[in-house]
Each structure stands twice: as C-alpha cells, then as structure tokens.
C-alpha positions as CSV (number, residue, x, y, z in Angstrom):
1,X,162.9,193.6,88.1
2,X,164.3,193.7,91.7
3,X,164.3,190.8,94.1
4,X,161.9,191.4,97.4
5,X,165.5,191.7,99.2
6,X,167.0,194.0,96.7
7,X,164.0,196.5,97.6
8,X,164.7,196.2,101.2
9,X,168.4,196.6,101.3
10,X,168.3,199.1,99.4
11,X,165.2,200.9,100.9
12,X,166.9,200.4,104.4
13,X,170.3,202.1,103.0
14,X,168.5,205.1,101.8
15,X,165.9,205.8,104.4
16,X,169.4,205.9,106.9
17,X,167.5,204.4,109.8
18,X,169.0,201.7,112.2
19,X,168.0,198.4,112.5
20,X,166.7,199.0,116.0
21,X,165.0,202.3,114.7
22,X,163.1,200.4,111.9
23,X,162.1,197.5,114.4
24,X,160.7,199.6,116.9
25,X,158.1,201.3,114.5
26,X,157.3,198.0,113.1
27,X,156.1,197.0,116.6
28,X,154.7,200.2,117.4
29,X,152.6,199.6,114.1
30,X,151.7,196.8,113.7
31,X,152.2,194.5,117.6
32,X,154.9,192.8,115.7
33,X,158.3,192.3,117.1
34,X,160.4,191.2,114.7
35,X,163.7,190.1,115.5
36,X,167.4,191.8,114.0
37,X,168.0,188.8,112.7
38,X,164.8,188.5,110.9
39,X,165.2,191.6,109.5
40,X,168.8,190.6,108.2
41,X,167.0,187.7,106.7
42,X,165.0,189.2,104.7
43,X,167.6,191.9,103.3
44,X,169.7,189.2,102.8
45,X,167.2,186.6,100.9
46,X,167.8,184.1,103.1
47,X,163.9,182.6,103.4
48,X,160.6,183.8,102.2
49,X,159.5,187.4,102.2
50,X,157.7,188.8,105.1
51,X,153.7,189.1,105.7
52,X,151.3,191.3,103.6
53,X,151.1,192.9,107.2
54,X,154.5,193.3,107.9
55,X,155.5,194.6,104.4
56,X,152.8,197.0,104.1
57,X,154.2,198.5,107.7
58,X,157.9,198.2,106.2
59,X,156.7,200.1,103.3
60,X,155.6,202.7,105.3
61,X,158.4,203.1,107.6
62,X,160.8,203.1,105.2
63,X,158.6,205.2,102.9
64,X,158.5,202.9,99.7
65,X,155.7,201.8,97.5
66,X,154.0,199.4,99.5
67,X,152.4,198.0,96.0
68,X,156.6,197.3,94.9
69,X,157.0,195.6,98.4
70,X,154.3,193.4,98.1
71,X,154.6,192.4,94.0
72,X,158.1,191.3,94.6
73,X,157.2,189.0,97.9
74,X,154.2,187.5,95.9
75,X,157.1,187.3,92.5
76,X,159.2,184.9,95.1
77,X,156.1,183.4,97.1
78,X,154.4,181.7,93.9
79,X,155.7,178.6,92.4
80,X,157.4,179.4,89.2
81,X,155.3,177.3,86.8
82,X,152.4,179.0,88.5
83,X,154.0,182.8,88.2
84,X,155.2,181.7,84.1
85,X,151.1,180.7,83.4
86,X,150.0,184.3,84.6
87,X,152.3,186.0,83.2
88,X,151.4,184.4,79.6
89,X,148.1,184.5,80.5
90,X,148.7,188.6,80.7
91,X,150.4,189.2,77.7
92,X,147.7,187.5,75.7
93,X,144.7,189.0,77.3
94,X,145.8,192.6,77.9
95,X,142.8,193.5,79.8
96,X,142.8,193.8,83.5
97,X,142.3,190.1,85.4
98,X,140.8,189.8,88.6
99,X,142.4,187.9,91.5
100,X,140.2,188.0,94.0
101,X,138.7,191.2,94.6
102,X,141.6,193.4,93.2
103,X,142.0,194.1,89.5
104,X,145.8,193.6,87.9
C-alpha cells in the first residue's frame, strides 16, 4: 500500500502540471489557497494529510481516484491501534461495515 505522499508525488509527476498550475485550480475549486509550501509538505510527508475537501479537489485536478486519496489520508490520520482493530475486525467479518453512513 502507498503512503498518502507517495500518491501525490507521484500523481503530481505524471499529471506534468506545475506547482503554481495545480494551486491555482485548487483555489479556483474549492476558495482554498494553499500555499507551495504546503503543497511540498504534503508530497513530502512532512505533517498530516490534507482535508477531505482539499483531497477530493487534488484528486480531481490531478485526475486520480479520489477514493485512493482519501483511504491513504484516513490510513495516516487514525491512530495505529485504532486502524490494527478495524482491520481485524474486517478480516473476521467479511461483510461490508458501516462507518457512518458509507458502507466499506
């Protein structure tokens, strides 16, 4: 499984857009203005994934699976004893959980 910044970077590479290019659509989408250095940030893992909000618009720009975007934030954003009990909790029951309203 990739890391949330693995995603990115690599999203970022292959979509070929600039920095300033991907920033400006975020704002344009979403009222946002992220920073450069925010965006460096979070290709580099250095602090906690973006917003549901922001990702789904990163998603988009860079024409990823929003879905992959947002698992992997939620992967780093849960505590790992927390993340370990659901995934057990998975592989036992086999049948779909809700969280929420959204089935998994």
């Amino acid at each position: 499984m990739r890391t949330y910044s693995e995603i990115l970077r690599s999203a970022i590479r292959e979509s070929g857009l600039r920095s300033e290019k991907i920033l400006s659509e975020l704002e344009a989408m979403t009222g946002l203005r992220p920073t450069p250095e925010y965006l460096s940030r979070l290709k580099n893992g250095k602090g906690s994934p973006a917003s549901d909000k922001l990702n789904i618009a990163l998603a988009k720009v860079l024409n990823i699976d929003p879905d992959e975007l947002l698992a992997a934030a939620y992967r780093e954003k849960v505590p790992p004893n927390v993340l370990k009990r659901m995934l057990k909790d998975l592989s036992k029951n086999q049948q779909p959980i809700e969280i929420g309203v959204r089935q998994i």
